[in-house]
N, C-alpha and C positions, 0 to 999 in steps of 0.2 A: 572139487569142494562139495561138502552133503549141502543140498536146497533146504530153507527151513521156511515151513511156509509161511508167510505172512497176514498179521490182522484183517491185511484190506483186502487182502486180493477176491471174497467175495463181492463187496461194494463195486470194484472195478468191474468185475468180469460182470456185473449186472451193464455196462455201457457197450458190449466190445461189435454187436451188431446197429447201434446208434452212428448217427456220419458224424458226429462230431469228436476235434480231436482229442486224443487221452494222455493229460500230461501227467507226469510224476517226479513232482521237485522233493526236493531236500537238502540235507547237507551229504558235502564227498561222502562217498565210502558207506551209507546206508546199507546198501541194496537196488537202487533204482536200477541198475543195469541188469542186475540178474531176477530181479522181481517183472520186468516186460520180459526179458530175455523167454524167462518161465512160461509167462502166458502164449509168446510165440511159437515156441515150442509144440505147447497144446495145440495152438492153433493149425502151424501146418503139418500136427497129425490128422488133419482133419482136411488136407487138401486144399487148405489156403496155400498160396504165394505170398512169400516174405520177402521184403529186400531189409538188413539194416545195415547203416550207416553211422559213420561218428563224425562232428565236428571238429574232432583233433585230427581230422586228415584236413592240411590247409588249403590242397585242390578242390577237395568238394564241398568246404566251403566257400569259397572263391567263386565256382559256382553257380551255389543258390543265392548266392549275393549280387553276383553280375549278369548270369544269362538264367534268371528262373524257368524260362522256357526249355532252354538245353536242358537245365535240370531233371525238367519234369519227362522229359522224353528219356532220358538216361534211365532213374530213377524212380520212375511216378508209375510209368505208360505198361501197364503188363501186369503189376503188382496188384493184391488183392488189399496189401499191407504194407505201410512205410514206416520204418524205426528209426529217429532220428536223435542220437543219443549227442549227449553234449551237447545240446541246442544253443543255450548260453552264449556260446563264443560268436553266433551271429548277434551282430550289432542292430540288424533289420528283420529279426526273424518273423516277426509279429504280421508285417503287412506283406509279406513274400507265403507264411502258411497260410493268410487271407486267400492270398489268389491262388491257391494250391487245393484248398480246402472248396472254393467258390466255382472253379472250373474241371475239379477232377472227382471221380468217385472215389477214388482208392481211399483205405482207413490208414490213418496217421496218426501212429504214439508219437510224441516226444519225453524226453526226459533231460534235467538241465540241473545241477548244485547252485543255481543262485535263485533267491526269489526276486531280487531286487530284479534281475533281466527282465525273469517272463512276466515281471507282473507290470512294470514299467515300458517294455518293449512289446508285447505279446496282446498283453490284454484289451490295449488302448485298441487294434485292431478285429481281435477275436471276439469280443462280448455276443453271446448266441452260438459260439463255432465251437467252446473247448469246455471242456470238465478236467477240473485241476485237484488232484490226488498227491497233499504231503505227504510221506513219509520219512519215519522217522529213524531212528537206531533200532535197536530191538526193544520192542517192554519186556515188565519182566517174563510174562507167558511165553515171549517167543525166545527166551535166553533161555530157560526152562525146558524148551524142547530142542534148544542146540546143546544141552547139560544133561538133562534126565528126562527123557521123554514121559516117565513113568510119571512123574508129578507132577504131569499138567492136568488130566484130569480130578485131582485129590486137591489141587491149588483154584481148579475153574470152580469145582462145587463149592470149598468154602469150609463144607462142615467137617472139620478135622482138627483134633487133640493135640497135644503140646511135642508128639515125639516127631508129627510132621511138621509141626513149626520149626519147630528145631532143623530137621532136615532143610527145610525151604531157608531158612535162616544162612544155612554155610553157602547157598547157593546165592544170596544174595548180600552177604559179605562182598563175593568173588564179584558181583555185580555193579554196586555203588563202591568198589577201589579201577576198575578198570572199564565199567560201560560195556552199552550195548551196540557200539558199532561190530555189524555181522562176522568179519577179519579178525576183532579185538575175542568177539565172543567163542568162536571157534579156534582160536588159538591153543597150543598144549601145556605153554609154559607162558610163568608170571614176565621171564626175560620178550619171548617173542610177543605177548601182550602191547608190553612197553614201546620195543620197537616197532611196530603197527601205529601206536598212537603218535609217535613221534613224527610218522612219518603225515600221516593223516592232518598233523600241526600243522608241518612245514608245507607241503604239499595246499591248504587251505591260505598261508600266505603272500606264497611264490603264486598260484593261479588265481585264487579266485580274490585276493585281494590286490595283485600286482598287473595281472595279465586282465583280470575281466571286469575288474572297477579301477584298472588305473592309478589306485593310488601307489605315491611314492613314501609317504610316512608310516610305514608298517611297526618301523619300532618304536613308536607314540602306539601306537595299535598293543602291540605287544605289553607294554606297560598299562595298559586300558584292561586286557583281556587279564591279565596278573591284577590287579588291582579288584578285578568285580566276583576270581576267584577266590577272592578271601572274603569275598561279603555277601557270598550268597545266602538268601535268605531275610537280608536283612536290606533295610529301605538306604535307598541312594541319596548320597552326600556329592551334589553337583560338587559344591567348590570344592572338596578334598580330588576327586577325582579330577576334578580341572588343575587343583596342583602337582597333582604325580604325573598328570601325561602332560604339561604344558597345555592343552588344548584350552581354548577359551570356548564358552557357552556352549554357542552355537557350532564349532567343530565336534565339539564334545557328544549334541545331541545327533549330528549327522553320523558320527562314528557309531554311537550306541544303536540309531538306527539301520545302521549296516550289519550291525553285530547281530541284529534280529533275522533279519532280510535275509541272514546266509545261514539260519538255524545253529547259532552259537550260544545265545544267552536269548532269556524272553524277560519282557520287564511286566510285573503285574502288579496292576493299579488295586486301589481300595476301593472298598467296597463303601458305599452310602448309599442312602436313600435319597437323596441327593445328586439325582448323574451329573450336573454340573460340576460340584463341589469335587465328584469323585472323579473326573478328569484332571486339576489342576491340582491335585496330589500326589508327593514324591512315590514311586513305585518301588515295586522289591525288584530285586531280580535273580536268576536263576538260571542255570546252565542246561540245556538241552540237554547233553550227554556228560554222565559225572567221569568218564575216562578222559573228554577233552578237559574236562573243569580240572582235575587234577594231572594230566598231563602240562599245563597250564603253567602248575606251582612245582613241579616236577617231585609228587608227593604222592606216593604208596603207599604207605606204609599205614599195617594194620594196627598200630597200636597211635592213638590220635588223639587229637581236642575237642577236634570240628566234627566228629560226629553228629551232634544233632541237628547240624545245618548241610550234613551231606542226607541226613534221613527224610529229613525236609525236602530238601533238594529232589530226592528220591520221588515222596511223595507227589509232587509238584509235576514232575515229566511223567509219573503214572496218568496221573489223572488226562493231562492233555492229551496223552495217546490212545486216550481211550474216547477222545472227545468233551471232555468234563473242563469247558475254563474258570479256574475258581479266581477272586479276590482275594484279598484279605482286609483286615478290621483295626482298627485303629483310633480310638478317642485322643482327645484334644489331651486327657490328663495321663495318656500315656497304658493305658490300655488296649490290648490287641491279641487278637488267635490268629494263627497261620495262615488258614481258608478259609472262603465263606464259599459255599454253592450254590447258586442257586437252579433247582431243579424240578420241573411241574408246578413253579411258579411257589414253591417252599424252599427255605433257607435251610442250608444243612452247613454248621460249625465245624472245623477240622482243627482240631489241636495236634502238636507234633514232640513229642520226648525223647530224649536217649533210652530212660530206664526208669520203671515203675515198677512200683511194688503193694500198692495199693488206689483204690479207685477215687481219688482224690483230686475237684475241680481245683481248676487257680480263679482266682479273683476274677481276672480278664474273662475267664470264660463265661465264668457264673454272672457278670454284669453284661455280656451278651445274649445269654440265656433268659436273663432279666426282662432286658431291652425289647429282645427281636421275639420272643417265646418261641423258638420252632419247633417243631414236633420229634425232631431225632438231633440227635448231634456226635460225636466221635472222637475219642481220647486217644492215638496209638503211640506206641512203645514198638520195641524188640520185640518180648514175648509176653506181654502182660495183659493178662482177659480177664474182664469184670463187666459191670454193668453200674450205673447208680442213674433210676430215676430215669428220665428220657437219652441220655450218656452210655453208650457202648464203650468198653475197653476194648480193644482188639490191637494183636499185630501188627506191625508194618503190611505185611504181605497179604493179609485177609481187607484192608478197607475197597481198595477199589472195585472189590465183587460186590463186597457189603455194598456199596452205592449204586453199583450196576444194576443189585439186585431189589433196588428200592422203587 
């Protein structure tokens, strides 16, 4: 399969001579195995010793779990470098890579699909020992170079005319109906897409909800994860969702926090002046990757309604993959823009449209603009570019440069 390289792997490969260890969580089927795999590679062309290893073989977890000494003589004792992939499936990984890390020189990636494990089982021992590197599906620059390598450049700069819009445009159609999981992205056909994601579903709640969180109510789960893809974008209605999954309250809030923990949905609070106020209000929520979200509702199809909460949606997992976590805005009488940023200690407004055709605020925005006065703010659409006043019109596809590059 072609390597597409990834966002991070500079930020990482700034750790790889540091002794502490380098983890890379996420959800299934990112890249985390072939994104260490990569850097391994590099590395023992360079005369390092690699050993790796997976957690899906149930001998050698068995193991590190019961003789970490043998382990470490098997696996440790020689190596320049220890790959420990699937980490997850240990139940005690956290204080076994303690005394791994505390008595051995060797350097140790791991890499795990839950965060609830490493961060729950991992961290509670490791604080000082590990640097923890999410990654995500692809954004859209790295779909871009599994698609048309030619238009990542013309897409990084930014300054570029409606015929590249346009082009960038079909390429992200193909984007927000199937996602950026790496499999889904490189696939040939709309058919083998689908069957990737399907499996990708199933596969997320046979292991990492039945095998690695133990739960038995997957199909309360399922009715949970169907239910918040039809609301993306829009702010959560506990009781509704406590009536379609049967879950009372507090199941309801532990599930949703599972749903985070395994990089499936992210819930984003509002924004206030206020941080108290702004914790004990209902959040939006939003799907990591738009292939799971509509593999979900088992819904391709390009002719749609919910477009403007899949462009949303879009918007939303740009921004976090690039490190940008925005809010959103919400008055008592019912006014609200999509995101709020806050960035150099300035507010920056994000509104989101299917289709414009002129540079025209709404109400909500303009009594945000009132309120907060920021210095910049952003309208996007499809293809529609204007300006009014402190207000950018711009694309889907040109904001999160535009913000990068502020």
């Amino acid at each position: 399969m072609v390597y597409i390289k990834r966002d991070i792997e500079e930020e990482i490969s700034k750790y790889f001579k540091a002794k502490e260890i380098i983890a890379v969580i996420g959800a299934r089927q990112c890249g985390k195995t072939t994104l260490v795999n990569n850097f391994l590679n590099l590395l023992g062309k360079k005369g390092k010793k690699i050993n790796r290893i997976s957690f899906d073989d149930v001998k050698l977890l068995q193991l590190f779990e019961g003789d970490i000494d043998s382990f470490a003589d098997l696996h440790l004792k020689g190596y320049d470098i220890l790959f420990i992939d699937e980490v997850q499936y240990s139940k005690d990984s956290g204080k076994k890579l303690k005394y791994l890390y505390d008595n051995f020189d060797t350097k140790i990636f791991i890499s795990g699909s839950s965060a609830a494990e490493l961060s729950i089982q991992s961290l509670k021992y490791l604080t000082g020992r590990i640097f923890i590197f999410p990654l995500s599906p692809f954004s859209f620059k790295e779909f871009l170079k599994a698609r048309n390598q030619k238009l990542v450049p013309l897409y990084e700069n930014g300054n570029y005319g409606k015929e590249i819009v346009s082009e960038l445009n079909k390429h992200l159609r193909e984007f927000i109906l199937y996602g950026g999981y790496p499999r889904v992205a490189l696939a040939k056909t709309t058919d083998e897409k689908k069957k990737i994601l399907e499996s990708i579903y199933n596969t997320y709640l046979l292991k990492e909800i039945r095998e690695i969180l133990d739960l038995s109510e997957d199909y309360r789960l399922v009715k949970l994860m169907k239910a918040l893809s039809l609301q993306i974008g829009n702010i959560i209605n506990y009781n509704e969702l406590s009536t379609i999954t049967s879950f009372s309250y507090n199941d309801l809030m532990k599930y949703l926090n599972i749903l985070e923990k395994t990089f499936i949905c992210n819930l984003v609070k509002p924004y206030y002046t206020n941080k108290r106020t702004e914790m004990v209000k209902s959040p939006k929520i939003y799907f990591y990757d738009l292939g799971f979200r509509n593999i979900c509702i088992d819904n391709f199809s390009s002719e749609r309604a919910d477009f403007g909460n899949i462009y949303e949606n879009f918007i939303y997992t740009e921004l976090i993959k690039h490190n940008i976590f925005p809010n959103y805005w919400r008055t008592k009488s019912g006014a609200e823009v999509d995101f709020i940023i806050e960035k150099n200690n300035k507010l920056i407004p994000v509104e989101v449209k299917s289709l414009l055709k002129e540079a025209k605020l709404t109400r909500s925005f303009s009594s945000f603009l009132k309120k907060y006065s920021p210095k910049k703010g952003y309208v996007v659409s499809l293809d529609f570019e204007g300006k009014r006043g402190i207000v950018a019109f711009l694309p889907l596809v040109k904001l999160v440069n535009a913000i990068e590059r502020k």
